[in-house]
Steps between C-alpha positions, in 0.01 A plus 500: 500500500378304824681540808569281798221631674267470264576138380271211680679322760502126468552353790696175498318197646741343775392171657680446808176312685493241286782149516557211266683210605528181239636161486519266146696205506431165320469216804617171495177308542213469348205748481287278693689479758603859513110589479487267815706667640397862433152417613586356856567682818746262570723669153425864597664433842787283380625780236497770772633307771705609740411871402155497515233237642146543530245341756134465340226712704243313331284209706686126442804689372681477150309320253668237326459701132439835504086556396465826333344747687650706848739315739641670785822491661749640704824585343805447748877589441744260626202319623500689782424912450108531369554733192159501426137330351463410207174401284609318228230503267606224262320486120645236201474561152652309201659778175707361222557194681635605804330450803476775757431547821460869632414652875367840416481537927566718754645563821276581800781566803911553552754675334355266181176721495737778369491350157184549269416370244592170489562272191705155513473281171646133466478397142656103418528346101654243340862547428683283284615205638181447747618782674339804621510885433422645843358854502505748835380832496422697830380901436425687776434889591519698767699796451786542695486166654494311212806671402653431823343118484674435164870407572354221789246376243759481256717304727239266589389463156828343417520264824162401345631408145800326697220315687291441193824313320591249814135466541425358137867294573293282642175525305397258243644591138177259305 
């Protein structure tokens, strides 16, 4: 008979670095329009406005359209406390008819540079209707300050879906 002591220990796996935060909601515009406005600086500071803005650190400022490739910007709170740099390093694909727009980035400075591992997907389809199924994702690492991050993402995550549904209020629904 095999004692305690003798058994193997298994160790149980505990990931407490690692945060999720998701949105899915069906829009009421069009995917076209939501795509528009996925892809533009213009939507990525509307949706986190007041809470967050950015100001682009790149020469000539935000693009109209995001290109892919690196972008960099400072992230501010309130628009007025610097919380940090941020490369966005922006990359579309198209799966199952859904397009998608992830930043697979990083932060460089601030409180932000804390958080490792950065992942932020935006996936829009067709709904039915001519609507759209909007997508959000955001995982992040970081150990203990992702864990400590997560209740403030959270929050923001929602202002963002409340954002996202005024926003497409006044999008086209073609």
């Amino acid at each position: 008979m095999e004692d305690a002591a003798s058994r193997p220990r298994r160790l149980a796996r505990v990931q407490t670095g690692r945060m999720r935060v998701t949105l899915r909601m069906v829009l009421d515009c069009s995917p076209d329009a939501a795509w528009e406005a996925v892809t533009s600086p213009a939507g990525m500071e509307h949706v986190a406005a007041p809470i967050l803005s950015f100001r682009s650190l790149e020469p000539g400022g935000f693009p109209d359209r995001w290109p892919e490739g690196e972008h960099r910007v400072e992230v501010l709170a309130l628009g007025l406390v610097p919380v940090g740099v941020h490369v966005l390093r922006i990359r579309r694909s198209t799966r199952r008819g859904a397009r998608i727009q992830e930043d697979d980035g990083r932060a460089t400075g601030g409180p932000l540079a804390l958080l490792t591992g950065w992942r932020h997907r935006i996936a829009v389809a067709p709904a039915p209707g001519g609507r759209t199924l909007y997508r959000e994702r955001l995982d992040v690492g970081g150990g203990p300050a992702a864990v400590l991050a997560w209740p403030a993402l959270w929050a923001l995550w929602q202002w963002r879906g409340a954002r996202w549904r005024a926003l497409a209020a006044l999008l086209p629904l073609v």
